[in-house]
C-alpha positions as CSV (number, residue, x, y, z in Angstrom):
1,X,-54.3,-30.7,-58.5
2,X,-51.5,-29.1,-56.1
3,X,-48.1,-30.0,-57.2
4,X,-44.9,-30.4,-55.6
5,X,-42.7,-29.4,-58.0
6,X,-39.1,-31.2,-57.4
7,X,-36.1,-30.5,-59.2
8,X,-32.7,-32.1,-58.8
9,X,-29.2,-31.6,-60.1
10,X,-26.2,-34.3,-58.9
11,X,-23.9,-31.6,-59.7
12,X,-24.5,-27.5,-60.3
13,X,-22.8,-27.8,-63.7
14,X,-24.8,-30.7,-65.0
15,X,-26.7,-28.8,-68.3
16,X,-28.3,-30.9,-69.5
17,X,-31.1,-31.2,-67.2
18,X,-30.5,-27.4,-65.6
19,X,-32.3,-26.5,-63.2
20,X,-33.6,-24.0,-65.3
21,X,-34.9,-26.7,-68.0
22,X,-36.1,-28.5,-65.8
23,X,-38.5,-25.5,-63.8
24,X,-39.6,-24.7,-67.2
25,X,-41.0,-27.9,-67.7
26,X,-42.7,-28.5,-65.1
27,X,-44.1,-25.2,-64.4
28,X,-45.2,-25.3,-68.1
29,X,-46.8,-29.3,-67.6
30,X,-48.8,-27.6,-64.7
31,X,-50.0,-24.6,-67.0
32,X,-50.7,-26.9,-69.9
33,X,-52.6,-29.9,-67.3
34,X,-54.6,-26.8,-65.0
35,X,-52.5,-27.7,-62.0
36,X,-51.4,-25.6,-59.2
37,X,-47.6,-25.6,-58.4
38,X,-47.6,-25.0,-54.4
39,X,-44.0,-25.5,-54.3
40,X,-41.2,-25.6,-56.1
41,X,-38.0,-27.2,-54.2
42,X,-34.6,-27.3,-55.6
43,X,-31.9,-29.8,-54.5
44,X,-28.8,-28.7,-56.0
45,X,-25.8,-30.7,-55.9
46,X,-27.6,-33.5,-54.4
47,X,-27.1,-37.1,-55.7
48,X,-29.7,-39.1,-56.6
49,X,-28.2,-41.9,-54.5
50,X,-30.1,-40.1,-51.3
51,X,-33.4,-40.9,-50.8
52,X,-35.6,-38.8,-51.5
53,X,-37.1,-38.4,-48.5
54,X,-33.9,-37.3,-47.0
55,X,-33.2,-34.4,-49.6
56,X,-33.1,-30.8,-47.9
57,X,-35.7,-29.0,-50.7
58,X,-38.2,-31.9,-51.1
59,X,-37.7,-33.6,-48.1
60,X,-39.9,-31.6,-45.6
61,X,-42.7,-31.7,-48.1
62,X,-43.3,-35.9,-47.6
63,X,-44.2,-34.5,-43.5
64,X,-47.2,-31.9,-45.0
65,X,-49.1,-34.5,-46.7
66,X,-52.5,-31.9,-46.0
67,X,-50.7,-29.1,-48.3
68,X,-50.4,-31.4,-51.9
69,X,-51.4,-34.0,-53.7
70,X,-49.2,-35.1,-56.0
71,X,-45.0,-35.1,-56.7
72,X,-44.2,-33.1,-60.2
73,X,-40.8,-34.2,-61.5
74,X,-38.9,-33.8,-64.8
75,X,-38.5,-37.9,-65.0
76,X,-38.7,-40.9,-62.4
77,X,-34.6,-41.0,-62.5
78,X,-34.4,-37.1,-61.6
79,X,-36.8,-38.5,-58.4
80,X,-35.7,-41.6,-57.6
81,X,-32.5,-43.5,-58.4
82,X,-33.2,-47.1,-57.3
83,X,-35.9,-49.3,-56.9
84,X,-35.9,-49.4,-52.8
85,X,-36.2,-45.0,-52.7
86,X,-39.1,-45.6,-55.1
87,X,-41.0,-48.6,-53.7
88,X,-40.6,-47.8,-50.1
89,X,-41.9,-43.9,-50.8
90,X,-44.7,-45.4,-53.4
91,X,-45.7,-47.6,-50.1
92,X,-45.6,-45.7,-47.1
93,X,-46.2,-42.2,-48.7
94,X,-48.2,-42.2,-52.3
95,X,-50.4,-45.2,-52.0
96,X,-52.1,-44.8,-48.5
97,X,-52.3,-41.1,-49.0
98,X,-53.8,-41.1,-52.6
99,X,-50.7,-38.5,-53.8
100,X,-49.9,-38.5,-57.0
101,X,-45.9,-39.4,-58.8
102,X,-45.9,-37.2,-62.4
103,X,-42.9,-37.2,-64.4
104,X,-43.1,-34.6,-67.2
105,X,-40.5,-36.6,-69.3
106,X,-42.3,-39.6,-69.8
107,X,-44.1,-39.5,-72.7
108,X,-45.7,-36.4,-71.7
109,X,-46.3,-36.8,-68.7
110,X,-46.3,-40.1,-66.3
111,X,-49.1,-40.5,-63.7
112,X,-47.9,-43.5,-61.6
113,X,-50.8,-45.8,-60.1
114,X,-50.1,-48.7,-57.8
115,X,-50.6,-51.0,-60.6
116,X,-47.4,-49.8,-62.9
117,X,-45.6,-49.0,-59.6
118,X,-43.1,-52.2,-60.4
119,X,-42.8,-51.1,-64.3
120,X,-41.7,-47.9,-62.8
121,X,-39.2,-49.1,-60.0
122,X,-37.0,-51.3,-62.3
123,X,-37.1,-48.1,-64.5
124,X,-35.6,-46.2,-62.2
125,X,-32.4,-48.8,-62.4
126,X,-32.3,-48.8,-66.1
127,X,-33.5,-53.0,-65.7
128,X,-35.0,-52.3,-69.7
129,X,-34.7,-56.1,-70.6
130,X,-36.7,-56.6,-67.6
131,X,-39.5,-54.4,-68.1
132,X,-39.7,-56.0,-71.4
133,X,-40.1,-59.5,-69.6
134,X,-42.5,-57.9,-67.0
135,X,-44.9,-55.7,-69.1
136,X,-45.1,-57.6,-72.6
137,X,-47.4,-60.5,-71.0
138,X,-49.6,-57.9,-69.4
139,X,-50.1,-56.2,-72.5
140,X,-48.4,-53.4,-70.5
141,X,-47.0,-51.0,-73.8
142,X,-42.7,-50.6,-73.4
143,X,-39.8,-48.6,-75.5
C-alpha cells in the first residue's frame, strides 16, 4: 500500500513524541507491513487544534487522492484532535475514496474501517467512559 506518512509536533521541544520517534515508527510499521511510504510530511509546531486538512505538510496531500492510499500516523491523537476533524475527513475524504487511516500506536497498528469510525472519533477526545458504553454491547474489545 502507498502511505502518507504524517508526523506532527504542537511544539518543536515536545520529546516525547519527536519527530524523530515518531519517523522511526512509521517508516519501520511500513518496512515491517510491506508498505511503500510515498511521503513523509512534517508539521512542526502545529497544534492539533487545526484540522488536519488545513496543516501546511499534510494538507496538500487530501487534494492528490490518485498518489496514496492510505494516512500513516504515530496515533489517531497525533492526527486528529477532535471528533468533528476526524469525522468530517473520515466522510468526505477516507470513506468515498477507499483510503486507508493507520495509527502505528494502536496496538500495533490501527486500520480504521467505516464501521469503528465512531469508536475512533470519541477516542480522539479522550470520551473513555464512552467508548466503554458504545463498544461493550457490540462486543466491540476496549482498554
Amino acid at each position: 500500500m502507498r502511505l502518507i506518512a504524517a508526523v506532527r509536533l504542537s511544539r518543536l521541544s515536545d520529546s516525547t513524541t519527536s519527530v524523530d520517534t515518531q519517523a522511526e515508527n512509521l517508516e519501520e510499521y511500513a518496512r515491517r507491513h510491506g508498505h511503500t511510504i510515498v511521503a513523509l510530511t512534517e508539521d512542526l509546531d502545529v497544534s492539533g487544534g487545526k484540522p488536519i486538512r488545513e496543516r501546511p505538510g499534510v494538507g496538500p496531500w487530501f487534494k492528490r487522492l490518485d498518489e496514496w492510499d492510505g494516512l500513516l500516523g504515530y496515533s489517531i491523537d497525533r492526527m486528529f484532535r477532535n471528533q468533528y476533524d476526524f469525522v468530517t475527513t473520515w466522510h468526505d475524504i477516507f470513506e468515498p475514496n477507499g483510503k486507508k487511516l493507520i495509527a502505528v500506536s494502536e496496538d500495533d497498528g490501527y486500520s480504521a474501517s467505516c464501521s469503528c469510525s465512531l469508536i475512533i472519533s470519541i477516542k480522539c477526545s479522550g470520551e473513555s467512559a464512552l467508548i466503554v458504553a458504545i463498544g461493550a454491547p457490540f462486543g466491540i474489545p476496549v482498554s
